[in-house]
N, C-alpha and C positions, 0 to 999 in steps of 0.2 A: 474552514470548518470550525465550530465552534459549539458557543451560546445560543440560547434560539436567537433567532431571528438573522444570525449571520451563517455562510456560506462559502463555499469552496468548486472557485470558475475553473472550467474545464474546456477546450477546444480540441478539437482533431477527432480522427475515429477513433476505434477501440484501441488500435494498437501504437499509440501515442504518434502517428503522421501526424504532420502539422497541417493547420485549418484553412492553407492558402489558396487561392485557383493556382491555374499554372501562370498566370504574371507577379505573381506575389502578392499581387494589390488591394485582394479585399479577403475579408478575414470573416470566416463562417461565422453563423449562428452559436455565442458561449451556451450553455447550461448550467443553472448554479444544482447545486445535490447540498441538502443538509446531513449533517451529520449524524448519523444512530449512535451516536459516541457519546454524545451531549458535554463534551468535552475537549478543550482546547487544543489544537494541532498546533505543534512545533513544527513541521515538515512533513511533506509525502513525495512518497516515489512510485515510481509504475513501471513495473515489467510488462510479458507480453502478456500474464495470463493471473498477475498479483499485486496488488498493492503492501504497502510497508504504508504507517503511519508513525510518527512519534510524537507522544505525547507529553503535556508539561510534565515537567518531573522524568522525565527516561523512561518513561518506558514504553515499547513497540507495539501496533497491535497489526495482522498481517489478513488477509484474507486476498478469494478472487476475484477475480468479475462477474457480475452479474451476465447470467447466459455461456460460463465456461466452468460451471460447476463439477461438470463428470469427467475423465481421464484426463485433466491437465496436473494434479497432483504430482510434484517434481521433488518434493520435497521443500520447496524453495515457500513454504507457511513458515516450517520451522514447528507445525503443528499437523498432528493427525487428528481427522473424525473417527475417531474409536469409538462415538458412542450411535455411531449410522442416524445420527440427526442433521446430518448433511449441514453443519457448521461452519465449512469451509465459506462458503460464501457472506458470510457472516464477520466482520472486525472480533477477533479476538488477540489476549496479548500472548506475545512468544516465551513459552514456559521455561526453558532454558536461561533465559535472560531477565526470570523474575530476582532482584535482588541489586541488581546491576544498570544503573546510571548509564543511560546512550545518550548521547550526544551527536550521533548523525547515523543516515541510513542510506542505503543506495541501493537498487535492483536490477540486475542484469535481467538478460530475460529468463531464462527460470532458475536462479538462485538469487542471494539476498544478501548483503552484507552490511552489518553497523560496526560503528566505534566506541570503545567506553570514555569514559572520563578517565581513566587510568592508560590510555593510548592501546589498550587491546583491538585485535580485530577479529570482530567473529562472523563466520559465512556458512552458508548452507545453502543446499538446493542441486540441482541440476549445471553444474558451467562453473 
């Protein structure tokens, strides 16, 4: 994900299975998805029902999947739709962690956890 023109491949269902038959052998159809970021990925991670992004510079931006908008909210954004514009489904950055330099992120399935540059660990969510 990035600058126009570039992309971020994706394979398996929704719930990160991998894309093999059952021989192993041939490997489904990727999809590329650009980015509504318009802005460089350092890493991403996939729970069952959230994505985590991190962006150059540290900082996170969290949202769900698309078509899992309504009661999967676990906490594990790290953000609330309090303004009922149903944002959730939307990349935005984790308010908590405005100020603070991440350096990696990881996502169980409904909770979320990154690292600082200072070796903190912060987690949230469901798990």
């Amino acid at each position: 994900w990035g600058a126009e023109g570039s992309g971020c491949f994706r394979w398996g269902d929704s719930y990160g299975q991998p894309a093999f038959d059952h021989s192993m052998h041939n490997l489904q159809v990727c999809e590329t998805h650009k980015t509504p970021l318009n802005r460089r990925i350092e890493a991403l991670s996939f729970g069952r029902y959230h994505k985590l992004a991190l962006m150059q510079g540290g900082e996170v931006m969290s949202w769900l999947y698309d078509g899992h908008k309504d009661n999967v909210d676990r906490g594990q954004l790290g953000r609330t739709d309090e303004s009922g514009t149903r944002t959730l489904g939307k990349p935005y950055s984790v308010p908590a962690l405005q100020g603070i330099k991440i350096l990696g992120i990881a996502c169980g399935l409904d909770h979320s956890l990154v690292v600082s540059d200072g070796g903190q660990v912060y987690a949230w969510g469901d798990g």
